[in-house]
C-alpha positions, 0 to 999 in steps of 0.5 A, a space after each residue: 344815743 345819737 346816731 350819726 345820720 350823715 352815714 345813712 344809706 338811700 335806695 341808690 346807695 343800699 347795696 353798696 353798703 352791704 357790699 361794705 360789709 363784704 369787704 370789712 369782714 373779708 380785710 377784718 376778719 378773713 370770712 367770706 360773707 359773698 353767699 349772702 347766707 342767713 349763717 353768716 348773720 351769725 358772724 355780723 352778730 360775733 363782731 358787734 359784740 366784740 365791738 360792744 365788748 370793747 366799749 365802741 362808741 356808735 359815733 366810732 362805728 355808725 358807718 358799720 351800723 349802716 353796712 350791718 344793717 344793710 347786709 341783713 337786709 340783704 340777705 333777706 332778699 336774697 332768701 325771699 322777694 323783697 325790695 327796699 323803701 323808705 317808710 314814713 316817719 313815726 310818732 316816737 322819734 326815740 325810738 331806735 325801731 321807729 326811725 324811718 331808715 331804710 327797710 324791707 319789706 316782703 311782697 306779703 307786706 312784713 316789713 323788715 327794719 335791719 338798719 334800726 336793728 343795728 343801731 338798737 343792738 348797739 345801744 342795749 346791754 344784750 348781745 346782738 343777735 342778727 341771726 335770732 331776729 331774721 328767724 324770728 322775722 320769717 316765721 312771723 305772719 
């Protein structure tokens, strides 16, 4: 799958993104995703499946992919000390998780991949599940 690189958020630009998600979710779908509450994770899920459903292609939705993964990010933030950086490249540039979007990492050091968890949800066949992973995430030490 190629992903439109184009669209990716930088530091700067990061916030605005989730905040895009925000305003999608409000005109789309009239849910208020303001709280940036780890719930509403549960919702970011229901419309990526939907997409998928629907045969969207990454190259239709990308811009979103970015947003989805930013908002999460966020809402990590939002729940534990966090900041965002840009990691280094890795060996496998096939690697949806491996990419070096934009991530987050905890002051304990975990690392958070949101960005490259949007673009994987949306090249597999099992539904997306946002909300499982940021649990998961937490609970991992």
């Amino acid at each position: 799958m190629a992903i439109p690189l184009h669209f990716q958020p930088s530091i700067e630009t990061v916030r605005d993104y989730a905040g895009d998600t925000v305003r999608i979710m409000k005109a789309q779908y009239n849910v208020d995703m303001t709280s940036y509450d780890p719930s509403r994770l549960a919702l970011v899920d229901q419309v990526m499946n939907e997409w998928k459903a629907g045969g969207a292609d990454v190259h239709q939705v990308g811009k979103s992919m970015y947003a989805f993964g930013a908002y999460a990010g966020e809402v990590l933030r939002n729940t534990e000390p966090a900041r965002w950086f840009k990691p280094e490249p890795s060996g496998d540039p096939d690697s949806f998780y491996d990419y070096p979007f934009l991530a987050v990492k905890l002051l304990d050091g975990r690392v958070w991949r949101p960005i490259n968890l949007a673009f994987s949800f949306m090249g597999e066949k099992e539904p997306a599940n946002f909300h499982e992973a940021f649990e998961v995430f937490l609970k991992s030490h």
